[in-house]
N, C-alpha and C positions, 0 to 999 in steps of 0.2 A: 520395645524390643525391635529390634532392627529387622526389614523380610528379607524372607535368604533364596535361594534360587530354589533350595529341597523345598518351601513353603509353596513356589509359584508352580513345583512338579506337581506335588501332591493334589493340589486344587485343581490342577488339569490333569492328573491322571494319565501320566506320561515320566522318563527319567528324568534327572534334574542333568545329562546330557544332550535332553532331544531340544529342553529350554534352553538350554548354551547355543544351541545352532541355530534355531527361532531369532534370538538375539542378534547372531552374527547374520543370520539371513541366508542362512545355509540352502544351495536351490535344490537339494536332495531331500529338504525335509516339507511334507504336500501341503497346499495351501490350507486345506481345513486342520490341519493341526495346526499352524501357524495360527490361525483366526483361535483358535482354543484357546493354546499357550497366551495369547496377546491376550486376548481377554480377562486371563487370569493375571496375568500383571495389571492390568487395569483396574481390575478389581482388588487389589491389594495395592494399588500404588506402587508398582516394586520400577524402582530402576536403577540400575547397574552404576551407575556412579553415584549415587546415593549411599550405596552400601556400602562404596570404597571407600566415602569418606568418613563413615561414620566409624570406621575398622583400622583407616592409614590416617584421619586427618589430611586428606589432601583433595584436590579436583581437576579436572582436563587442565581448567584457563583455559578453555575453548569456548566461543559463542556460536553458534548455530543462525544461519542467515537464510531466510527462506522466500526466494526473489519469484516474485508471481507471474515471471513472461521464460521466453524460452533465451538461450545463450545468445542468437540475432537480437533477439528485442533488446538486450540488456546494453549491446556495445551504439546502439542507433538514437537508445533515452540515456541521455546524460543525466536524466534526476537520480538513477538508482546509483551510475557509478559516486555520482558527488555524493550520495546518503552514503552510498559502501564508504567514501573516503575519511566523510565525516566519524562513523563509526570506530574507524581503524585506528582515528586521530586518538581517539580518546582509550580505545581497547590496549592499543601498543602505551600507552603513558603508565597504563596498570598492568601489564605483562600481563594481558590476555591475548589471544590468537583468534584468528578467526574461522570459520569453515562455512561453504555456502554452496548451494545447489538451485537449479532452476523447476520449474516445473511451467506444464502446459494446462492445468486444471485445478480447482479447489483440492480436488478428489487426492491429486498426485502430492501436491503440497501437505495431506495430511501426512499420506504415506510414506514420508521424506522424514515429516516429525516424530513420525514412529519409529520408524528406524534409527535417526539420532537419540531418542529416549531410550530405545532400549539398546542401545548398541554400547550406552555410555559415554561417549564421542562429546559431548558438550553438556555444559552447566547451566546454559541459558538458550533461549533461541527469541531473535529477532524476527517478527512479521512488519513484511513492506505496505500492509493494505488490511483495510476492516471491510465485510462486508456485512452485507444485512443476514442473519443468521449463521454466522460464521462456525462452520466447520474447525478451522485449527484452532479458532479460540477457544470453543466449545471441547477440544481435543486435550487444551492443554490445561484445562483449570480440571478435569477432571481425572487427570494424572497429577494434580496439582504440582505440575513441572513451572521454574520460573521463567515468565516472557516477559516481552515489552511490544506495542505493536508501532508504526509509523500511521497515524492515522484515527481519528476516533471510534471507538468501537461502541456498540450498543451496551446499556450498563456499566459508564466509562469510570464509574466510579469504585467499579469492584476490579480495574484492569490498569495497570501499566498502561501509558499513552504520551503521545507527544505528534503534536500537529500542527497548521497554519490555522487561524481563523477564517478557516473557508466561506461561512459564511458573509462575515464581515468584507471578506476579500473581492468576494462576487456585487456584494453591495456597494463596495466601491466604485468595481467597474462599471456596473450598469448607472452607477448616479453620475460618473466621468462622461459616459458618452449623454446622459441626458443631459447632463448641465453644456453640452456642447451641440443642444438643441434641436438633437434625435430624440426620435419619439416610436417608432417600430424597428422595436431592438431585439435582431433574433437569438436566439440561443443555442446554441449545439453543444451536448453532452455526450459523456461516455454513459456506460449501463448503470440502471436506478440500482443496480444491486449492492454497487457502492457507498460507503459515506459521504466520499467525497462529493460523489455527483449529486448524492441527496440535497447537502450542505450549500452547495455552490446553485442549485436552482434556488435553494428557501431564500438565497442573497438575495436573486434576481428579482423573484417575486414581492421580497419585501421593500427595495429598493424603486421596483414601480408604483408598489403601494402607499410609498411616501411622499411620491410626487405626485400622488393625483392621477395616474397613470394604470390604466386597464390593462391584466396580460393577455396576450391574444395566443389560445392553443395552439394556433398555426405556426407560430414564431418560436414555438419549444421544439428542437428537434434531438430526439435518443435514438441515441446508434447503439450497435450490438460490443461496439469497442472502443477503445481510445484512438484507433489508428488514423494514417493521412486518409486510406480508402473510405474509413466510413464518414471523416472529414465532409470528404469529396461527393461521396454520394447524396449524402445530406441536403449539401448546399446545392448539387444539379437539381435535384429533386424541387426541391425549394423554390428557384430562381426556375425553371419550366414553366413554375404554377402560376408567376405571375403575379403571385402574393407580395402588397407592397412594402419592402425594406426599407431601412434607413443606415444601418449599420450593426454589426454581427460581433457576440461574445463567445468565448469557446471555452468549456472548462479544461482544456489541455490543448500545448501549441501545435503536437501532431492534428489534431484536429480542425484546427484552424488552419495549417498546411494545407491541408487538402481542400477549407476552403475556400482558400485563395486559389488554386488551381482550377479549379470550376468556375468562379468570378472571372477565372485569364480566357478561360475558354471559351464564357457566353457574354466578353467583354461587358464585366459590370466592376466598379470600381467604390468598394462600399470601405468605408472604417472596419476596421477588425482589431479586436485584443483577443490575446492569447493568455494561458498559464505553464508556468514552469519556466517561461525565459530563457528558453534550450540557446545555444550559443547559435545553431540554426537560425534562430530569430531575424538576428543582425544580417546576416548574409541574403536574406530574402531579397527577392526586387518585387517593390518596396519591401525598405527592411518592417519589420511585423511590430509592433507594442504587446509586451507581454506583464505577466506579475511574476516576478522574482518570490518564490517561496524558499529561497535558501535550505536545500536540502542539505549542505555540509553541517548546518546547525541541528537541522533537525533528526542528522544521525548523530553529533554528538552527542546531543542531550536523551536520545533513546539510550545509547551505548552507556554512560552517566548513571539512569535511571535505574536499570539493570544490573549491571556491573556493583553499583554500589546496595542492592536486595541480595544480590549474592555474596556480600562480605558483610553482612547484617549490620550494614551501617541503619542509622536512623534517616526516613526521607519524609521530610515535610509536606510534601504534595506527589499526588499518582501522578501527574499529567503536568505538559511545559508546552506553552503555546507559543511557536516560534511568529514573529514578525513576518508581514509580505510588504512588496513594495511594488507601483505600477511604474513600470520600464517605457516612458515616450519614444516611439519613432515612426517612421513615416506615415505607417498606413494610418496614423490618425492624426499627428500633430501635424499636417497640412490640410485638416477640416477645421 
């Protein structure tokens, strides 16, 4: 039997109009009721388009996109716009729509999904990133609402997913510049709390571990972000110490940006690969070598994934692991 909005009043002990407003996000109605009412649809699973269809046969066709930087970050990384376009590609083929919001925190991003679930606003919702105890995922299996995430998430086998082989990716890299007869290969990531960055160290580490090749703690450097600044600071830091380099991987190319800029400034002139293959790349002086992870693939095939759990089609596999490619140009292919 389908839950009705009177089942979500009575459990919270409130009209079944003060829940109408909760839903809509009414800012006259005070936050400890809100926390009630939301509870009590959590606890019942109740959400507003659920019911509608279960009553009209029908649903938004709207997918819910939930972008983990703020509206600046979104227009400066080309990976999310090309994921958004990949997505679109595939959403507009199936007359669905799309809706998308930024957020500046895990925290914020859940409260985005909350609101979209109970608001009724969307059938599905897209996460751009997995992290290590993930909040929205943990959010959204137990509203058991359907998602899909970009990214592998921890218990990938109980979850919608679609990724690069990060690790495979980073092993690549590090065995490109080994076989190019570097041997103190530093590394600079964004924060462990990622998959991604998990993923892309296990590369590195496994890829020295094939050649014979010790990893030196010194040469692992985690920043607090993906950005050019913490890039930058990395590699000044680094390059002060005196500690001896040979040539530098980055698991994202803002990263490497920044530390190419600190190599400019303390004139050191090292090999560098990047990831994401931003069109930035190319325009570098020297233009940068990066890995192409084809994000327009890897938002169709989330879009795909999704789309086709919510028209209960039949899907063979949770998970689609899109191809990378290393992109040669200056700052390496003239070592």
């Amino acid at each position: 039997m389908a839950i009705t909005i009177k089942d979500v009043a009575d459990l919270a002990g409130v009209s079944p109009s003060t829940v109408s407003r909760v839903i809509h996000n009414n800012p006259k109605i005070s936050e400890d009721t809100k926390k009630i009412v939301n509870a009590a649809m959590e606890k019942l699973k109740y959400h507003p388009n659920a019911v509608a269809r279960s009553l009209a046969n029908s649903s938004t066709k709207t997918i819910g996109l939930i972008l983990p930087n703020s509206s600046d970050d979104l227009f400066t990384r080309p990976f999310f716009i090309e994921a958004m376009r990949g997505i679109s590609i595939y959403a507009q083929s199936n007359n669905y729509n799309l809706m998308y919001c930024f957020s500046k925190s895990e925290e914020e991003e859940v409260q985005f999904i909350q609101n979209y679930l109970n608001s009724g606003w969307v059938d599905g919702i897209v996460l751009f990133t997995a992290r290590k105890d993930d909040k929205c995922i943990a959010y959204l299996k137990k509203r058991e609402f359907p998602f899909v995430v970009i990214g592998q998430p921890e218990n990938p086998e109980k979850t919608l997913w679609v990724d690069n082989d990060n690790i495979q990716a980073m092993y690549n890299v590090t065995s490109y510049l080994v076989e190019k007869g570097f041997r103190k290969i530093v590394l600079i990531t964004g924060p462990n709390q990622f998959a991604v960055t998990k993923n892309r160290k296990k590369g590195y580490f496994q890829a020295l571990k094939a050649r014979g090749l010790k990893s030196d703690p010194e040469l692992v450097l985690t920043g607090d972000s993906f950005s050019e600044e913490t890039g930058y600071e990395c590699m000044k830091k680094l390059l002060e110490s005196n500690i001896q380099i040979e040539a530098v991987a980055a698991t994202d190319d803002f990263l490497a940006f920044g530390a190419m800029k600190a190599m400019k400034e303390m004139n050191r002139d090292l090999p560098i690969v990047g990831f994401n293959n931003s069109p930035r790349s190319s325009f570098q002086t020297p233009s940068m070598s990066s890995v192409d992870i084809n994000p327009v693939l890897l938002g169709e095939n989330a879009a795909e994934l999704l789309i086709k759990s919510l028209q209960h089609k039949v899907i063979p596999f949770k998970n689609v692991i899109v191809g990378t490619r290393l992109i040669e140009r200056d700052t390496t292919g003239k070592y």
